[in-house]
N, C-alpha and C positions, 0 to 999 in steps of 0.2 A: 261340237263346242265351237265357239266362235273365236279367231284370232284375235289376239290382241291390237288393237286399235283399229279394229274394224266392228259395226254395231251384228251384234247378234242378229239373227233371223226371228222375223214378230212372231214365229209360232210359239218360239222360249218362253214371250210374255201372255201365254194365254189366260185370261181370269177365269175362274171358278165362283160366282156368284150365287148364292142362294138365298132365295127368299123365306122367312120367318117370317111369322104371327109378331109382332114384339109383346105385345100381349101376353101370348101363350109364353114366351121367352120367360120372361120377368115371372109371371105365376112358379114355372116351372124351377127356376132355379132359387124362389125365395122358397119355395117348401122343400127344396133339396137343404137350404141354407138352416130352415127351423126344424127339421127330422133332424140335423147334427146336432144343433144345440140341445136339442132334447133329450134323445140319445145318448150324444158323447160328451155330454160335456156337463148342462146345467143340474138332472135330477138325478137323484141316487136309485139307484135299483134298491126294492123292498124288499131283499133278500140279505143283503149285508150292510144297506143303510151307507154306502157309498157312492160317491161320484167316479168314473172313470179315471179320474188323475189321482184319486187317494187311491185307487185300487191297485193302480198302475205303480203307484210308490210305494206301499206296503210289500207289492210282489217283488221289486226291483231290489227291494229293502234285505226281504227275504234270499233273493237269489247273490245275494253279495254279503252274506252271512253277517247281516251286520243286528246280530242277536243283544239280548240285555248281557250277558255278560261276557260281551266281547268289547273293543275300546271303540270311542266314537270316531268318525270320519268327517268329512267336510262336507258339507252340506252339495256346495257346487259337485262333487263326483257325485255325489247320488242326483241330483238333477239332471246332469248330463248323462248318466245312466237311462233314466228314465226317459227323457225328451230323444238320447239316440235308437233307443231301442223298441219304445212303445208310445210316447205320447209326442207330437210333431207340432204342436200347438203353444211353444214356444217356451223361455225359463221362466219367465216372468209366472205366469198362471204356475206352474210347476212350483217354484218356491212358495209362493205366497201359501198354495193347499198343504206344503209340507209343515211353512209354520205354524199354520191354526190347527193340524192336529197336534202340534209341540205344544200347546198353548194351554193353560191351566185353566185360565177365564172364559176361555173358548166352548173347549171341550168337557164334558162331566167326564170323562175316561178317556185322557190322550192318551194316542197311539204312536207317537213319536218322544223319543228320549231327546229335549236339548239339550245342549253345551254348547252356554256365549248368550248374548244380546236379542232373544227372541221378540223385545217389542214388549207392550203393558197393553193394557185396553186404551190407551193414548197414544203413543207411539209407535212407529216403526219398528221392523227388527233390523238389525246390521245387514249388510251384502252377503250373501253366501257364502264370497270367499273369508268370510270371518267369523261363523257359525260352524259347526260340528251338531253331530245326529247319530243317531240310533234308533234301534226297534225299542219301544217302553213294551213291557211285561204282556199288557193284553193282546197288541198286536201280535203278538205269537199265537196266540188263541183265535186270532179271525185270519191265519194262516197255515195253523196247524193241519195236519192229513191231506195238504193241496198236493202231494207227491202222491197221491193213495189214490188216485181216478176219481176223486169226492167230484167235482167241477169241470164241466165242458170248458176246452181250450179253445182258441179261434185265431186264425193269424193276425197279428200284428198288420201295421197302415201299411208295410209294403212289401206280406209275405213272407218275410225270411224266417222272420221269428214267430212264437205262436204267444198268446196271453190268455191268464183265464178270464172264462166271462161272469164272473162271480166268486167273491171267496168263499169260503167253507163259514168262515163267521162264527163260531162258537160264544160268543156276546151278540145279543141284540140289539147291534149298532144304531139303526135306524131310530129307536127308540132312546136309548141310551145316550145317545152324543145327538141325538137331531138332526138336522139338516137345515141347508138354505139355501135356494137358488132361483136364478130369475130367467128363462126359456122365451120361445116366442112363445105370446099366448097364453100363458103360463109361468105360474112360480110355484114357490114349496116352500114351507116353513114351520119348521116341524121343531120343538122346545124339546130338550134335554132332558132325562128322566132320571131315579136312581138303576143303577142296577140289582141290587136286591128286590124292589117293590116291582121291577119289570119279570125278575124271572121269577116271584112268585103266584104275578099273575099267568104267567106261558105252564108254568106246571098247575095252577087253576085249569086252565084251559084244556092241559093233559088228559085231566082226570074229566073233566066237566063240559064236554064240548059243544054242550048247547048253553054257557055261560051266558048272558046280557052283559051288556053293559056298567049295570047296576055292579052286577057279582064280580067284574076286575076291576072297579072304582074303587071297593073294597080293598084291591089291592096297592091299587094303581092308583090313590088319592090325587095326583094332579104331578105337573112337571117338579123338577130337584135341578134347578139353575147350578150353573157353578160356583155362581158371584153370590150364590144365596139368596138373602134378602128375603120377602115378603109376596106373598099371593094374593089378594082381597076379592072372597067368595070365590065360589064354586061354577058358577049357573055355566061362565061361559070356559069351564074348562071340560064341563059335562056335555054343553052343546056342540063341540069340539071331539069329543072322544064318542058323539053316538054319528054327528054328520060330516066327521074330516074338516069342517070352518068351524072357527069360531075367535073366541076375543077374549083376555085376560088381562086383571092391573098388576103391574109390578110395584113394588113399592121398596126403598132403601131401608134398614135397618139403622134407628138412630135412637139415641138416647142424651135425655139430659142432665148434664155431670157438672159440678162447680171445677170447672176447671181452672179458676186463677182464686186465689183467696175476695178477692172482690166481687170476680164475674162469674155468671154461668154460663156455659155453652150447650150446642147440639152437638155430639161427638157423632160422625157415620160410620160406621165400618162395615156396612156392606150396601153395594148399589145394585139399581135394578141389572138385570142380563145385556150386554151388550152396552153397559152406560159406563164411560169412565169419568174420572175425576175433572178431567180437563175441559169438559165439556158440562157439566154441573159448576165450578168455576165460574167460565167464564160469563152461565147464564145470572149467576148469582150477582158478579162485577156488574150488566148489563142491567139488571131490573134493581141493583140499589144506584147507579148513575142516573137511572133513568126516575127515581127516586117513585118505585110503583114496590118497593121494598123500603121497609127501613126497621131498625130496630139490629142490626148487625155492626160491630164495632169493630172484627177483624177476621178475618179467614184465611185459616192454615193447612195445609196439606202436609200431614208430618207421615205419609203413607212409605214404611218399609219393609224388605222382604223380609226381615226376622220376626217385624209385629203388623204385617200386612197393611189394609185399610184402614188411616185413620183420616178422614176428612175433620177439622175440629174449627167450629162457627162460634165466636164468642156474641150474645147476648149482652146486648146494650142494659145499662143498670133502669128497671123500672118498664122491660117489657116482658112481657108473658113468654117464656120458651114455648111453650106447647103451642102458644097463638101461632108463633112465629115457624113452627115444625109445619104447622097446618098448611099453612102460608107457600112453604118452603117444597112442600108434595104437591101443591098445584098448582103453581109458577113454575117450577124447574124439574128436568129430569131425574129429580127425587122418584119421580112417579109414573111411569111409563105405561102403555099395553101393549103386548103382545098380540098379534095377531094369527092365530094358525090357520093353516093350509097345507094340509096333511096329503101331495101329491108325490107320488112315486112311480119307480117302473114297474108291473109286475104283466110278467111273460112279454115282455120287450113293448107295453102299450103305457101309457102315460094313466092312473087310475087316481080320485081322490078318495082314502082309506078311512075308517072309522078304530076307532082303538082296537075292537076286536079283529079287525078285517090285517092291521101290522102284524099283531101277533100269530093269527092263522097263516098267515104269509110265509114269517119267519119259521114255523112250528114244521108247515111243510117242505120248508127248504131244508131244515135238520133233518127229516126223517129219508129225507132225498139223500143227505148227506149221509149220514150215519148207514143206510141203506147201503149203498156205494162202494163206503170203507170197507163194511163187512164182506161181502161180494170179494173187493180185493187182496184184503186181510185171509179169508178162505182159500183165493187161485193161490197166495204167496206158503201158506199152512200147507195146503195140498202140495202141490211142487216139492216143498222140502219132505213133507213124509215121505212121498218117492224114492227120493234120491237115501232116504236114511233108511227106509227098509231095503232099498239093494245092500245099502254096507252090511244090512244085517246080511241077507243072503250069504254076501262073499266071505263076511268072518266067520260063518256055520263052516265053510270048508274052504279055508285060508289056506291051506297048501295044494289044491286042486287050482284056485284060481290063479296062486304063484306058477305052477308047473304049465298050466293056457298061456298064460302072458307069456312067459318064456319060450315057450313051441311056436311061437309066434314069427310071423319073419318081418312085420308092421304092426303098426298100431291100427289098422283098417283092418286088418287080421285077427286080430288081438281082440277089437268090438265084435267082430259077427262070431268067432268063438266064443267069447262070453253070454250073448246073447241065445246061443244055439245051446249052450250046456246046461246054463242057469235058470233059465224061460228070464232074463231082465229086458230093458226096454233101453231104447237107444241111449238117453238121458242118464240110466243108472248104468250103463256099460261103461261109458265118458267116465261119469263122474268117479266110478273105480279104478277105471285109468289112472286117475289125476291125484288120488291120495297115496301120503307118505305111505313109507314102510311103517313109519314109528307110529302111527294113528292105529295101526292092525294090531292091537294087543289088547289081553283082555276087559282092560281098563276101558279104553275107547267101547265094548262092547257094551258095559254097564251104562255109559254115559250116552249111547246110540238109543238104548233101550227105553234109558227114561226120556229121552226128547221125545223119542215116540210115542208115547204113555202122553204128555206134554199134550203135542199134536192134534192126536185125536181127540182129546179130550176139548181144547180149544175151538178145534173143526167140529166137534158135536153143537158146542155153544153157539158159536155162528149160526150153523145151519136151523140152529132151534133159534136164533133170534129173527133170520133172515124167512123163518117158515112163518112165527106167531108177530102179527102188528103190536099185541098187549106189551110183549118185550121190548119191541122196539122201541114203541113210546116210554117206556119204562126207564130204556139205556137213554131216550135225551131227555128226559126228567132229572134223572141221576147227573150227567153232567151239565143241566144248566146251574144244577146245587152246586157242586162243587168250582163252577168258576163263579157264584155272588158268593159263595165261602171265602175263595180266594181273592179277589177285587173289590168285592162289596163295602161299600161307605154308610156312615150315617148319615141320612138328610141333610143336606143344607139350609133348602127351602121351607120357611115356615108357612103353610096356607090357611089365611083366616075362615073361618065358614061365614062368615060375612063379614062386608064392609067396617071396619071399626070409628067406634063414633070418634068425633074429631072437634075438635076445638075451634069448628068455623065460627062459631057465632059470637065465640069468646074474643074481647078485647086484645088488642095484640099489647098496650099499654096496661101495666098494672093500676087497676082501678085506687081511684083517693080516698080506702074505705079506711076509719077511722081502726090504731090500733095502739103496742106501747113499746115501744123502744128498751131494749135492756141492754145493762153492760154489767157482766161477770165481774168478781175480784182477780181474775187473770186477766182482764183485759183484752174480755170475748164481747164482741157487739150482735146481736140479734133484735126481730123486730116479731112481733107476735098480736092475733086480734082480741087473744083475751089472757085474761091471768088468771081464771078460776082453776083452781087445783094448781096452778104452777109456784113452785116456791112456798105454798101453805106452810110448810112442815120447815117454816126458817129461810122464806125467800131463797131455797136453791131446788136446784135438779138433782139428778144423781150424783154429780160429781162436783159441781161448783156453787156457789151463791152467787145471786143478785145483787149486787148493792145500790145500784141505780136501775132508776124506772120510772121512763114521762110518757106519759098520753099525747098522743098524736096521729098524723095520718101517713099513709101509707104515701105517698106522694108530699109530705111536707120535710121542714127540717127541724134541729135540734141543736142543742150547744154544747158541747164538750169545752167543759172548765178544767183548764189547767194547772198546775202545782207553780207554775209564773205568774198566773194573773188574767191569761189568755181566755177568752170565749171564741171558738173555731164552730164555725158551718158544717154541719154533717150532713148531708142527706139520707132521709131514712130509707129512701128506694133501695139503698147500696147495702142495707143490712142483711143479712137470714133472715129471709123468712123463718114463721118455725109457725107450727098448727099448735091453737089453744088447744089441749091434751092432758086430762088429768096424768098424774104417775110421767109428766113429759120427761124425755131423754137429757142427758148434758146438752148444756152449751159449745162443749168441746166438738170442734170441726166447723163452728160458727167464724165469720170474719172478723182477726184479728182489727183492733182499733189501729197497729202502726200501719195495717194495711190503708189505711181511711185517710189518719189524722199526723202530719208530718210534726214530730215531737223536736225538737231541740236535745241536745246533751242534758242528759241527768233531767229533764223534764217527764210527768206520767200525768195519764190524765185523772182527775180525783173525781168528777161526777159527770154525770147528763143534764141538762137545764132544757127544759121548752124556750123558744121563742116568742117572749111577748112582748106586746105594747104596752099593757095596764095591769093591774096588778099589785099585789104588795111587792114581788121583786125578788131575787137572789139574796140570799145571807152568807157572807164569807167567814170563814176563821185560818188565820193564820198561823205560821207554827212559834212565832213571838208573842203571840196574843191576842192580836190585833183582830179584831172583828168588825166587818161592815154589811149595810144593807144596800143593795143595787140598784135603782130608778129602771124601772121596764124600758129597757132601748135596746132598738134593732138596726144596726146601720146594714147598710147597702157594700156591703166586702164582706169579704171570706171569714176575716176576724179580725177581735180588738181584745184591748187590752178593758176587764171590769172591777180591778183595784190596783193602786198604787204600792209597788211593793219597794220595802226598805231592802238594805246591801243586806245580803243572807236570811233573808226572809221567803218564805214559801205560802202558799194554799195550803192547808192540807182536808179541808173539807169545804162541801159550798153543797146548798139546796135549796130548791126553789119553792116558797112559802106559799102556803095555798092563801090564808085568808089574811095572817098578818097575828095570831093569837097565839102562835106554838111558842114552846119555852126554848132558849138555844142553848147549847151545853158544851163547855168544854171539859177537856181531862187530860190531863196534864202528865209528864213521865214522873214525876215525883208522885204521883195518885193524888193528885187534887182533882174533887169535881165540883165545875160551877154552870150554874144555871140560872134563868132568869128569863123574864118575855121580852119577845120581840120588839115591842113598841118601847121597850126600854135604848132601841138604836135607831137612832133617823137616820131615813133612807139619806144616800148620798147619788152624783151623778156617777160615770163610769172612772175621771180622772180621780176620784176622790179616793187616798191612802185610809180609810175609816178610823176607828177611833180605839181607844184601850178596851177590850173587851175580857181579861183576867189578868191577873197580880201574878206572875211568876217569882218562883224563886230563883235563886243565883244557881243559874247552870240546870233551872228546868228548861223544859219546850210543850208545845201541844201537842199530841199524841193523834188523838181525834175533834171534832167540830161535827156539831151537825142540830137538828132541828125536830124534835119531837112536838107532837098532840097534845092535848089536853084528855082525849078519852082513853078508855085501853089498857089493856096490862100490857105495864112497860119496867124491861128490866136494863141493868147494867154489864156487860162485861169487861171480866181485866183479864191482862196475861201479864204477871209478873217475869222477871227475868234478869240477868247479871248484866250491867254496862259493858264488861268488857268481851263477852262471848262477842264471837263473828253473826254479822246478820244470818238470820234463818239456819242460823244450826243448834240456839236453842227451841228443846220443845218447852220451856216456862211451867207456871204453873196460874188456870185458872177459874176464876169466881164469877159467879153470876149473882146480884143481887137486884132484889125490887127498887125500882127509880124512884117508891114513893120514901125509903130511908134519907133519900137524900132531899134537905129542907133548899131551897132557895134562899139564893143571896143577890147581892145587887153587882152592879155592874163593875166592871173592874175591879173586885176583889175578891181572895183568894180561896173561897168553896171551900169544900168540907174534904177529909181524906176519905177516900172510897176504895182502898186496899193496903192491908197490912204488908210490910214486907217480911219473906222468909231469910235464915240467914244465907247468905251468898248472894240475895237479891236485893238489887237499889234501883230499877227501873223498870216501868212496865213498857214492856214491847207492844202489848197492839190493847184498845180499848174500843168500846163502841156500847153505845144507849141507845134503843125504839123496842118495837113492839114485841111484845113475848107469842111465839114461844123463836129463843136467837140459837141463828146455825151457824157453824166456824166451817172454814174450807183452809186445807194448804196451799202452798204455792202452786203444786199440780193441779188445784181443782177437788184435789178427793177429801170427802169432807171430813173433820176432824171431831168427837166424839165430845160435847163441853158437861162438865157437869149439874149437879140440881141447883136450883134458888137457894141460897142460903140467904136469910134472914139479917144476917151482919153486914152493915156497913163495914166497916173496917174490919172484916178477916182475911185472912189468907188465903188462896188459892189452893187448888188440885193436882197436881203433876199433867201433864198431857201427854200425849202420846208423840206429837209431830208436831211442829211448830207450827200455829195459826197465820195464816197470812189475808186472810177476810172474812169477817162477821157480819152477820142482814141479819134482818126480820122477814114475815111474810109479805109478800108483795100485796096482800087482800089487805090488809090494816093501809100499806102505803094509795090504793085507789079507796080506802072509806076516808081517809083521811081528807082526800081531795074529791069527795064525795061521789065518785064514778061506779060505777058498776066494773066487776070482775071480770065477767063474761063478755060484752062490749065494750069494749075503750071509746071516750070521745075526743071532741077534738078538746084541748088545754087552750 
């Protein structure tokens, strides 16, 4: 060694130079580099359908007993378990593989129990140090009999410790949970199946071992995503499961709901595999910005864990949802493909596998395994029959082998005398050494006898399984039943057998096809293309009447007349649809009118009116009397006002006159009814209060107004009733008679009476005149039972059952009137 502060001797610095290829250098260590990745790290062995770090953590999992019903631990010790012992390849890869088998959207059968912040198909999960874990239920099943010799051990990266090179696997992982990874050279991507439909194709396979293809399609109809969702056709799930590649569409699960009383939406609740919210989102914000969408008014993510996925897109008033679905599946990841690449390790080489070729795979690993156990299961059965037919021995003559042991001067002594008297064997010499006193009674002998009995009988069955292959395949048939018994799901996955048709070609805008606008006596709006059969039987549905109904288009508007004076702007896009349908459904579920039409205090709305230019025009009557006709005008605003009304004065009927000929009729709460023609009232403009249109008496009002035909049977109804009862709680009583009893009179004066009162009654609560045959509804809608034509003007009514709160005709007299067809609506 060289003194300090003197230079060493140059032979110290000798170099050692060697010349290398670089060439060869670089080859040599990048396929040392891609044999690890392939190997260790990126593709699953085809035998448990795992990657080295999930196997590595299952086992670590296992050897730290951190079973389903033990409590969870922190995620970080089991990583640090794992990364000290067997995987050196850092925490990072370590957690991430622990989370995605925690992972519900992930995995079709996790293997990991969370507890904490695992992350969505959007987000992250927490840090380690903030998660807790467990073994979930199956993982015991791809770890079970690892102590039994099932699986070759192999040292860990630095010797000390040893690791298996394969689990036992009792679920066929591979299949079941899938895979994905990316190698040099190489990837894998293998989609998630159910486990019921996998292990009924492997006991197919059992029994059938020259199976095709065809015959575990059967079983094996196509992958069982987690996230569910939609498969469209078959062809390349088939070209997939005969040649290891292939290609499939994913499709999201959507439907569409009236979600707001106005709007309807697409409701999602389940996306393709691997697609989350966040990223459908953002592509949706992105092609309606970029305005290559439109038809979308707002988008909600109201997705929870108690009611899972709900993605909810509300549908702009007046565009086609299904256009708009169509739209929605091939613009954004509504709509995905999968691609497979079915590569695996089997017998440590890189293979790409075909459906049957997984399952054969798998089939001969159980029988590897099952094989194994048995073998072990038998040395462990043999072993102890030994040792318990020496007890029997020594209790046959229990005070001979007290009197050995005792003459004894050691326990070395003690064995070769027992050994020499008895004929026993080293093993049963010990083991009689080593039992109590208290076990040597007769009791213990009965209980020795039956284990015995036990034993061989056990050791018979093995060796008959271990001798016949039929049995063997037998025992994993049996237990692949019994764990899709126990784990087994119903499908997620729905797979179309073909492409379903789609709505490309359809309008994403609701076409301007001509139809007619109706509003219920409750104050239901709907929009419909024809009226044949609807209403026939009394202008109602099941449950409510019509009382209005204008002809229009599907893209135009309408005027809803007010009990103020008002005419307000509707547009009919915003109504219910509803399908021309004889025997049609209620109204009820159709969009409320306050949802539409912003009403004021104590204001309702009294009819529907088309929008026109020309025309004979609106007819009003109000609840003073007063009756006007309307000049056809359409301004340019929302609404106006189309009569002048006096301090406590109201609307209470208005109709839009088709030709200018019909008769107009009031009825008064005293039962006066007056009628007379139209051209008996000059039109006025909109500021115009109109003129006296009936003679009240002191402390009568108008009840009804409105505007009948000249052709037709046409009748009258009354519902008599007491002034002082509370609105709608009496049911009244009432009459129906022919409108030809009642003669015509002239204008402002006071009609004829058109119902007698009974005693207790001085007012009629609801009245109404058009076309026979007339249907009453209640305030719910449900309709109320009126009775026959009586002949009498002035009689008296019927008792009823529920109080009437709206009376129609059929809506087929209301389109001959305005002489349209039933079936088509045009435009007004």
């Amino acid at each position: 060694m060289a003194r300090r502060g003197t230079s060493p001797p140059a032979d110290d610095f000798e170099e050692h130079i060697v010349d290398i290829d670089v060439g060869e250098e670089m080859r040599t260590s990048f396929l040392e580099y891609a044999y690890s990745v392939i190997y260790s790290r990126a593709l699953p062995d085809a035998r448990d359908g795992l990657k080295p770090v999930q196997r590595r953590i299952l086992y670590t999992m296992t050897d730290m007993g951190l079973r389903p019903d033990r409590g969870h631990v922190k995620s970080a010790r089991v990583v640090g378990e794992v990364m000290g012992r067997l995987h050196p390849h850092g925490d990072g890869a370590i957690y991430d593989a622990l989370v995605r088998m925690a992972q519900s959207w992930s995995m079709r059968l996790p293997m990991v129990d969370g507890h904490g912040n695992f992350g969505s198909s959007d987000d992250p999960p927490a840090a380690m140090r903030y998660t807790e874990c467990r073994m979930a239920p199956p993982a015991v099943e791809m770890t079970a009999s690892i102590d039994e010799d099932t699986v070759d051990f192999r040292p860990n990266y630095d010797s000390r410790e040893t690791e298996p090179s394969v689990l036992p696997s009792a679920i066929p992982n591979l299949l079941v949970n899938g895979a994905a990874g990316i190698a040099v050279g190489m990837a894998t991507n293998i989609p998630p199946h159910n486990l019921v439909e996998v292990v009924a194709a492997l006991r197919h396979l059992v029994e059938h071992p020259d199976a095709d293809t065809a015959a575990l399609m059967r079983f094996v109809p196509g992958p069982d995503l987690p996230t569910g969702g939609k498969i469209l056709g078959t062809d390349g799930i088939t070209e997939a499961y005969e040649t290891g590649r292939g290609s499939f569409k994913m499709r999201a699960t959507a439907r569409v709901e009236q979600v707001t009383p106005r709007r309807k939406g697409i409701v999602v609740t389940e996306l393709p595999y691997g697609v989350g919210t966040e990223r459908v989102i953002e592509r949706i914000k992105t092609l309606v910005q970029g305005k290559k969408l439109q038809g979308i008014s707002d988008l909600k993510d109201l997705t929870d864990r108690e009611h899972g996925l709900r993605l909810v897109i509300e549908v702009k008033s007046g565009i086609n949802p299904d256009a708009l679905l169509d739209q929605l599946y091939r613009q954004t990841p509504m709509e995905e493909s999968f691609g497979v690449n079915a590569v695996a390790l089997v017998d440590g080489q890189p293979r790409q596998l075909t459906l049957k070729e997984m399952l054969e795979v798998y089939l001969g690993h159980r029988y590897d395994v099952v094989r194994r156990r048995s073998v072990y299961q038998r040395g462990k059965a043999a072993d102890r029959l030994h040792l318990v037919e020496g007890r029997l021995v020594a209790l046959l003559d229990i005070d001979e082998v007290i009197q050995v042991i005792r003459g004894s001067d050691d326990t070395a002594q003690a064995r070769e005398r027992l050994i020499g008297v008895f004929d026993l064997s080293t093993l049963q010499a010990d083991d009689i050494l080593e039992i109590p006193l208290r076990r040597l009674t007769r009791f213990s002998r009965i209980e020795l006898e039956s284990e015995r009995d036990e034993l061989a009988e056990r050791i018979a069955g093995l060796d008959a399984l271990l001798a016949d292959d039929t049995l063997l395949r037998a025992k994993v048939s049996e237990e692949l039943a019994e764990v899709a018994r126990t784990y087994g799901t119903p499908r997620r996955t729905v797979i179309l057998g073909a492409a379903p048709t789609t709505a490309a070609s359809a309008p994403v805008e609701v076409a301007d096809d001509p139809c007619w606008a109706l509003m219920s006596g409750d104050g239901l709006l709907a929009r419909t293309t024809g009226l044949d059969g609807f209403g026939d039987a009394g202008g109602r549905a099941t449950r409510d009447v019509v009382v209005s109904a204008v002809p229009t288009t599907a893209r135009g508007e309408v005027g809803v007349i007010t009990s103020l004076g008002r005419l307000v702007r509707l547009p009919v896009v915003e109504l219910s649809p509803l399908p021309p349908t004889a025997n049609h459904p209620s109204l009820q579920g159709c969009v409320p009118l306050k949802e539409l039409v912003a009403l004021q205090a104590g204001e309702r709305a009294v009819a529907l009116a088309p929008l026109a230019t020309e025309g004979p025009g609106l007819a009003l009557g109000t609840r003073q009397g007063v009756v006007k006709r309307v000049n056809p005008e359409v301004l340019g605003r929302d609404e106006w006002p189309v009569i002048g009304l006096k301090d406590d004065d109201e609307v209470v009927g208005a109709v839009a006159l088709d030709d200018g000929t019909e008769e107009l009729c009031f009825i008064t709460s005293d039962a006066q009814l007056l009628h007379y023609g139209a051209d008996a009232v000059r039109p006025q403009g909109r500021s115009g209060g109109g003129i006296a249109g009936v003679k009240l008496a002191a402390g009568a009002r108008v009840v009804w107004f409105g505007a009948l035909g000249q052709d037709g049977d046409r009748v009258v109804v009354t519902v008599s009733g007491s002034s002082t009862a509370l609105p709608g709680t009496e049911s009244g009583a009432a009459k129906v008679s022919p409108f030809t009893e009642y003669p015509a009179k002239g204008r402002a004066t006071g009609g004829v009476r058109c119902h007698r009162f009974r005693s207790g009654e001085d007012v009629l609560l609801t009245a109404w005149a058009g076309p026979a045959p007339a249907r009453a509804a209640a305030a719910s809608g449900v309709p109320v039972d009126l009775p026959p034509a009586d002949g009498r003007r002035d009689g008296s009514g019927v008792p009823l059952a529920q109080p009437v709160d709206a009376v129609a005709g059929p809506l087929s007299a209301r389109a001959a009137a305005a002489g349209l067809s039933t079936t088509d609506a045009v435009e007004s």
